[in-house]
N, C-alpha and C positions, 0 to 999 in steps of 0.2 A: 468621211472627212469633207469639209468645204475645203473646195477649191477655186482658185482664181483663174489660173489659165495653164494650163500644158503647152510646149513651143520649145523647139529646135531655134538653137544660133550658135555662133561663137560666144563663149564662155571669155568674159570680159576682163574677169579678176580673177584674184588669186596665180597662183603659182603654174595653175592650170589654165592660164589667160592665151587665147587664141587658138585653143581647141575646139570643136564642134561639141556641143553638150544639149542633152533634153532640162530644159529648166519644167518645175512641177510646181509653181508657185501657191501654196495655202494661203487665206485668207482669214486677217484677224493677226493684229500684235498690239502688246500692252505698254509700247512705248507711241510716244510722237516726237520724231528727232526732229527739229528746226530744218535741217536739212534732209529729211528722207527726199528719195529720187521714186518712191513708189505709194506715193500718198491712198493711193484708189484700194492697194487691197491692206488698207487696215479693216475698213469694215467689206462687209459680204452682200453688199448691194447687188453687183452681176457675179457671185461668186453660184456654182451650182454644188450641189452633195454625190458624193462619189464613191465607191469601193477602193478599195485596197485594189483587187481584181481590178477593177476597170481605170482604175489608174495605168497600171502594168500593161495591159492591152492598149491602151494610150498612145504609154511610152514605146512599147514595142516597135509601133510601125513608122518610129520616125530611122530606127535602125545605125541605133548610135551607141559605144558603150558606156558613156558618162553622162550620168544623169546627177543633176541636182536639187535638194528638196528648198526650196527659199522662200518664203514671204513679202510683208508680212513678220511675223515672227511663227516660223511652221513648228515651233515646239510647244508652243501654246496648245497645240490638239495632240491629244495623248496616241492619235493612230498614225503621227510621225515616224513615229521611232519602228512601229510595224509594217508601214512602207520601206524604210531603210534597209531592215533587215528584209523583204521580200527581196527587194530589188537586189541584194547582194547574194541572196541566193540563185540568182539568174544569172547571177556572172557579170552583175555592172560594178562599175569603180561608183560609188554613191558618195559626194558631197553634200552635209547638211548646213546652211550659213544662217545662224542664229546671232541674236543682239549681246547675249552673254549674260544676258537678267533671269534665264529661264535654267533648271538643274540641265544638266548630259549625261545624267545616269544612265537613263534607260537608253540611252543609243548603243549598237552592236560599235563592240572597239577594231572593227575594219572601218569604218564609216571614217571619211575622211571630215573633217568638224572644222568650221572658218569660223573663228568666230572673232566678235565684234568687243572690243572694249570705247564705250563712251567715252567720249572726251566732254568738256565742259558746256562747250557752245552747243553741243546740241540739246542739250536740256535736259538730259538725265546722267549727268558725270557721277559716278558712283554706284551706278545700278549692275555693274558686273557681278556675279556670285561668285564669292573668293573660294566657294568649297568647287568651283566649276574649273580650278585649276590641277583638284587632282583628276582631272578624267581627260586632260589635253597631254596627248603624248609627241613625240620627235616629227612626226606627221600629219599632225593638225597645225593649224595657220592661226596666228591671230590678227587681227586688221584696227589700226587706227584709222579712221575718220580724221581728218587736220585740217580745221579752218581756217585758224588762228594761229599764234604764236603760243598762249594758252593752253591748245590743244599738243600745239609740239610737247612742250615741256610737259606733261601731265603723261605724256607717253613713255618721254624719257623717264618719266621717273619710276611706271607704275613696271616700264622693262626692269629696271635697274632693281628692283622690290621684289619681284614677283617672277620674269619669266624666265632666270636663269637657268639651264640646266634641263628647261621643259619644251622648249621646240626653239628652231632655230630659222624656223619658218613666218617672219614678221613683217606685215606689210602697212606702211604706211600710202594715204590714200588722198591726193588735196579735197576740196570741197570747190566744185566751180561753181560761179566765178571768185569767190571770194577770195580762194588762195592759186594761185599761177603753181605750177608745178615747177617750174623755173627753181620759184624761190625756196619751196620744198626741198626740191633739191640742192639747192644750195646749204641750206640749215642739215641736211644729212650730211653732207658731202664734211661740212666744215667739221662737226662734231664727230665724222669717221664711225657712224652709226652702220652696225651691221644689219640692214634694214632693206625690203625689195619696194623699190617706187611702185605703186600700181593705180594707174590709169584703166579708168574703165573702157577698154575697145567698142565696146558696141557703140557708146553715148559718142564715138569720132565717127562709127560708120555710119550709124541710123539715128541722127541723133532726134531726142525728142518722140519716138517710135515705140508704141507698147509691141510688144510681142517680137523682142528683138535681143 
């Protein structure tokens, strides 16, 4: 598999935001969001080719039990899903955080799944795979991106359609600078959305920082 970079940090997002975790970032995704925060590893310019194995050996010696596979979009390479399952047979809690364009079949269903539904402003609203809804269970996470007001409502709508009943785990995400989290929160707060703020931690501690 190409890879981009292997690295220990706090775990920034998701529900699992302020934990220590081995991020495994793969290199190569088939979207370009207006706002991605990881421009560099779409393509594989300083990305190197690695084993399954030598990933695992890697990961091993940062000596952490939460590792996640991210991008990029890491399901575009078909030995995702056989890192995941490596790694959970070693006894790690494994995170995979996908754009939500890409199937989740083949991921093992311990694998904990973040995954991303488009909003408008980023340039590909629509690209979720409605058939990727039956493979998210009570324990997977979905994440809005919100830049807009735009993107609020498009979330509102696509919960109110689609996520009911399938996890309860929904994290809306501002876009800086464009949206204050302030205001975000205000537009949750008012509409009494059962919904978790999430601020990326790393981008307050290290901001601007690859390998963080």
């Amino acid at each position: 598999m190409i890879v981009y970079e292997i690295f220990k940090s706090i775990q920034g997002e998701s529900t699992y935001a302020g934990l220590p975790c081995v991020f495994v970032r793969l290199a190569g995704c088939n979207l370009s969001c207006s706002w991605c925060d990881t421009p560099y590893a779409r393509v594989p310019d300083e990305a190197i080719e690695m084993t399954i194995p030598e990933v695992i050996e890697e990961v091993g010696a940062y000596n952490c039990p939460i590792v996640e596979i991210t991008g990029g979009e890491p399901l575009m390479q078909e030995e995702a899903a056989g890192l995941a399952a490596a790694l959970l047979e070693r006894g790690y809690r494994v995170l995979v955080e996908t754009n939500g364009s890409v199937c989740l079949s083949a991921l093992n269903e311990r694998v904990v799944k973040i995954v991303d539904v488009k909003g408008p402003s980023s340039g590909h609203g629509g690209s979720f795979l409605l058939e990727n809804l039956d493979h998210i269970s009570p324990e997977d996470e979905v994440k809005f991106v919100i830049g807009d007001r735009g993107d609020y409502d498009a979330a509102v709508r696509f919960m109110e359609e689609f996520l009911r009943g399938r996890t309860e785990k929904v994290l809306f995400a501002p876009v800086r600078p464009q949206l204050s989290p302030r205001e975000l929160s205000d537009w949750i707060l008012r509409d009494a959305l059962r919904v978790r703020l999430q601020l990326q931690l790393h981008t307050y501690i290290w901001p601007g920082e690859r390998g963080r």
